[in-house]
N, C-alpha and C positions, 0 to 999 in steps of 0.2 A: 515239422515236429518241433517241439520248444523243449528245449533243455531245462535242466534245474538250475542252470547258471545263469538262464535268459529270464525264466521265471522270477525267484528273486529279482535280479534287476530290474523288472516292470513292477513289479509288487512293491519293490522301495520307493516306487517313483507316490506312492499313495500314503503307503502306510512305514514305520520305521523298521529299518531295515534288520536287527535284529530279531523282531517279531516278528517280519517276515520269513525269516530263517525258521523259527520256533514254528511257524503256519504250516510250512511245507512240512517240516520234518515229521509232524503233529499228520497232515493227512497220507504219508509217505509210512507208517508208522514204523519211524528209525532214528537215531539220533543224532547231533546235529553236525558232527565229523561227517559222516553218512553223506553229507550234502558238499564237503568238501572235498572229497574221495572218489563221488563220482557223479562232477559237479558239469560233464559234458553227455552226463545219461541223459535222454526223450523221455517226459512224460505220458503217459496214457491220457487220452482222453477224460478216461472217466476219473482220473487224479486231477486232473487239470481243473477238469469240472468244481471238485468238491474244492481245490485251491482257491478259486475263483469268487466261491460261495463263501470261505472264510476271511478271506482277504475283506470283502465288500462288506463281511458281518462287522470287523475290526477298522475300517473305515467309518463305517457308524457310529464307534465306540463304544459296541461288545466289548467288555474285554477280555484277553486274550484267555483266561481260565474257563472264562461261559463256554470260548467256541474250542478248546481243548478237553472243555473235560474236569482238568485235574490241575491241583497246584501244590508245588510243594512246600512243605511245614515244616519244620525241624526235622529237616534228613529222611520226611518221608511222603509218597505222593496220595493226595487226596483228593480223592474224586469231588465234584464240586458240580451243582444247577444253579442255575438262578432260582431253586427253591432256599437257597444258604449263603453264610457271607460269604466272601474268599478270605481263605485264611492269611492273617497280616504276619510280617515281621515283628511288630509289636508286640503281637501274643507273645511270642516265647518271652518277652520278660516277664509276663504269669509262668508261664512253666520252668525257667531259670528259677525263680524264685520259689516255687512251691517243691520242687528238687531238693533245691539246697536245705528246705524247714525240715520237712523227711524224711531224709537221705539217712542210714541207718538206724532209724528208729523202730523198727519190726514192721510186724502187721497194723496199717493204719486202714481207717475207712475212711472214702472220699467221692464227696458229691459236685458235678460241676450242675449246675442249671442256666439250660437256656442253651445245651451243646449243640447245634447247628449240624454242622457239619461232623462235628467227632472230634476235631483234631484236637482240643485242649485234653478231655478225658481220654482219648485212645494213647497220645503221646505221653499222659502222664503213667499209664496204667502200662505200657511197653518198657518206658523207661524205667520204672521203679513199680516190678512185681511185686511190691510185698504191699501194696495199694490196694486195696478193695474197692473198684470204681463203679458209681451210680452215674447213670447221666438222663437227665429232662428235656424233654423242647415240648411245647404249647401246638407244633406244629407236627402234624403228621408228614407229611413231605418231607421236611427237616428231618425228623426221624430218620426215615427208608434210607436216607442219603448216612445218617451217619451210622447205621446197620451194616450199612453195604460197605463203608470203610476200615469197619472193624471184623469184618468178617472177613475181608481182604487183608488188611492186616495183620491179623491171626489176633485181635486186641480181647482181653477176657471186661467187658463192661455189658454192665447191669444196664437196659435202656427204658425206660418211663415216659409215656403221654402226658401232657397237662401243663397246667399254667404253675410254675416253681414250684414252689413248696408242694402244692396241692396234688402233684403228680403223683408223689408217693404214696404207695398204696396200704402198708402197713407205717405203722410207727417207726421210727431208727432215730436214736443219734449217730453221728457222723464224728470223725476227729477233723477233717479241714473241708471246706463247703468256696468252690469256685466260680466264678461266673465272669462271661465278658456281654455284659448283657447291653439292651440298647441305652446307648449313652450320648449320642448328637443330639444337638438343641434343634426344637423343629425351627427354626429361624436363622439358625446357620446355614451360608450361604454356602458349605461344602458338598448337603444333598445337593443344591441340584448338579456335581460331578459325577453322582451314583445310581444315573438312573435304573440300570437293569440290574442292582441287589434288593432284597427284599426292605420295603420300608420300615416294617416292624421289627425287622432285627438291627435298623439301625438309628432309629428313636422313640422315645416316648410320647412324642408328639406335646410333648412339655417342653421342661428345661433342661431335659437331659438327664436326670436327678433322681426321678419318680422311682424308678426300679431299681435304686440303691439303697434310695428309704426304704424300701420295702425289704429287700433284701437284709440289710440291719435292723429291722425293727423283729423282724420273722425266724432271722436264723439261729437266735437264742435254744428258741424250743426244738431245734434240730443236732444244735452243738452240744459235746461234752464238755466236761468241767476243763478249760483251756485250748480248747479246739481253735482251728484258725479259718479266720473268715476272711479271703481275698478275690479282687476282683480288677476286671481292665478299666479303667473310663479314659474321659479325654485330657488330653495333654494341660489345659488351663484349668480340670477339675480338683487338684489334689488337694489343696488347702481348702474348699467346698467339702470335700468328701471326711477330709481327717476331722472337721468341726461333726460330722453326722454321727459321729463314733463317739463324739465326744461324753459320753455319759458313763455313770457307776459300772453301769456291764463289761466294759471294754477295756483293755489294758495293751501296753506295747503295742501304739498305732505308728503305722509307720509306710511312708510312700517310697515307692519304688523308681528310679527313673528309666527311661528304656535307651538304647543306643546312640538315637539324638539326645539325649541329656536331659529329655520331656518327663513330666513325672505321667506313669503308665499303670503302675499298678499301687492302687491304696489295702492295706492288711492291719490285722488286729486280732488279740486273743481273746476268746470269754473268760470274764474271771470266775 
């Protein structure tokens, strides 16, 4: 019989050894003290099996959220397919940032499009109840995925089919309108690191750009008089993005940087 101390140790020999750790524990379902505790226990066969399976799938370069499941997002776990992105560290510098704009202001209404997975609108919509949250995605699978995390969640958000704007089905202004929408250049040579996320959630198959213009050109007729329009892109886009803003509509533009010091999130008011 093989232990969970022998396990790991053959499973580091392929794949790194933390993630190994995360693997077991993941088809063990227990946490990962759990493995040090009682790290001379036998596994079952039919554990071994399914170890075996995910080990080989993370060999591949599944990563490790595809063959668990779930990844967590600002302090909270989200479930995740390869119908969605995995949710980055990054993001939270949109939700740092869209906190601190809000943060006692009352009752605000707030639209993310192109929510994925859920985690931008469910975490903003947990963190600060006094949020009226909408959320879009173009994708039905997307969707189901971020239904199921706010329902898991206990998150109170409004959810909509369709391509952005067009999702909604009555008319609304909104007071702040989010998005971390597809922003890789199709010619960046980072896709080919991403094989098993979804391609359209992670370009425009342009320059990256297309669904920002559109996003500023569009979200006029959705915002209030000062409402704030912010969004993720890539790290080299900020001064690309703050020129797109550039016109009479728009006031107080302003880039945000994220933890590596990269600019992360570009924002702006309607005047």
């Amino acid at each position: 019989m093989t232990t969970i101390q022998e396990a790991i140790a053959e499973a580091s020999k392929r794949i790194d050894r933390f993630e190994a750790k995360l693997l077991l524990a993941h088809c063990l379902g227990v946490g990962r003290t759990y493995l040090i505790t009682h790290d001379k226990d036998c596994l079952s066969p039919t554990v071994l099996q399914h170890y075996e399976e995910c080990v080989q799938a993370r060999e591949n370069k599944m990563p490790v959220p595809y063959i668990t499941g779930t990844q967590e997002f600002f302090g909270r776990s989200f479930s995740v397919t390869p119908d969605v992105l995995i949710p980055r560290p990054d993001t939270e510098t949109l939700i740092e940032f869209i906190l601190e704009k809000t943060s006692g202001k009352g009752p605000l209404s707030l639209l993310d499009l192109g929510t994925g997975s859920g985690c931008i609108a469910i975490t903003l919509a947990l963190e600060n109840p006094s949020l009226a949250v909408t959320a879009t995605d173009i994708s039905e699978k997307s969707l189901s995925v971020a239904k199921n995390n706010a329902n898991q969640l206990n998150a109170n958000v409004s959810f909509f089919l369709g391509d952005w704007f067009k999702a909604l089905t009555m008319p609304k202004k909104f007071d702040v309108i989010v998005s971390n929408p597809p922003y890789i250049d199709s010619q960046d040579k980072h896709l080919e690191n991403l094989p098993f996320e979804p391609i359209g959630a992670l370009t425009d198959g342009q320059d990256g750009l297309s669904h920002i213009r559109h996003l500023i050109t569009e979200a006029p007729k959705y915002l209030r008089h000062d409402g704030l329009l912010a969004f993720e892109h890539g790290w080299d886009q900020g001064a690309e993005v703050r020129s797109l803003f550039s016109n009479s509509l728009w006031t107080d533009i302003i880039t945000v940087k994220d933890l590596g010091g990269n600019d992360r999130v570009t924002a702006a008011n309607l005047l």
